[in-house]
N, C-alpha and C positions, 0 to 999 in steps of 0.2 A: 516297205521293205520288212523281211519278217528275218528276225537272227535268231541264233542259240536254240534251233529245235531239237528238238530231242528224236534219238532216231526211234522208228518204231514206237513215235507215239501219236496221235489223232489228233488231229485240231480240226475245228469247227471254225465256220469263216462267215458272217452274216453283214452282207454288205447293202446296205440301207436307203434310201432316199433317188434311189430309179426311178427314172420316168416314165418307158417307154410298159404301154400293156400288154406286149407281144415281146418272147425272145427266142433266142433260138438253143438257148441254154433248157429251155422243156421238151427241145427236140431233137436232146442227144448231144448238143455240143457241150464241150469241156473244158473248165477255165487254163488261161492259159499262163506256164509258170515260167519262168527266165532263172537256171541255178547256174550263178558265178563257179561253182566247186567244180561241176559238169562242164562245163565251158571253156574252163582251166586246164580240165584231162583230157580233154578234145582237142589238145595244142590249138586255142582259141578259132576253132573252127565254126562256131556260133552253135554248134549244136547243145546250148544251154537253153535251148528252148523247147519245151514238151507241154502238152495237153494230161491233164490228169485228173480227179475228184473223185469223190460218190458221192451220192446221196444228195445229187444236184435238183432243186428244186427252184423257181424265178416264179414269185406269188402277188400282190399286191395286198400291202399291207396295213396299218389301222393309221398313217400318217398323214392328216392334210395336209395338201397345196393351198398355197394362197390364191386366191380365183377359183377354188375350189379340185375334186378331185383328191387321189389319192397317189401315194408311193408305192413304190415296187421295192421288195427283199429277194437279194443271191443269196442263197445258203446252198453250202455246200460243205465236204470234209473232207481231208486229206492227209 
């Protein structure tokens, strides 16, 4: 849960310890966000749900697994 953003400002979001070596976030898809505030002015219509980011990028990164193998990193911003 992320609170107190600031409007109009950037956050960078590096989500760590993935396993899989294939995603489909390198092929255009887009994390997915849930805003209670949106959800609330939609007289709880559920439409507090949208796709959004840049600068989406799913890599494998310098982490070992035990049995060997590596991690995967989401980063993105929004």
């Amino acid at each position: 849960m992320i609170k107190n953003v600031k409007k109009f400002a950037t956050y960078k979001f590096n989500i760590v310890n993935l396993v899989k070596p294939e995603s489909s976030y390198n092929q255009g898809m887009k994390p997915l966000f849930y805003s209670k505030k949106e959800a609330e002015s939609n007289d709880g219509s559920g439409y507090g749900w949208y796709r959004d980011a840049q600068n989406i990028c799913y890599f494998q990164n310098s982490l070992k697994k035990k049995g060997g193998g590596f991690y995967y990193t989401l980063t993105f911003t929004v």
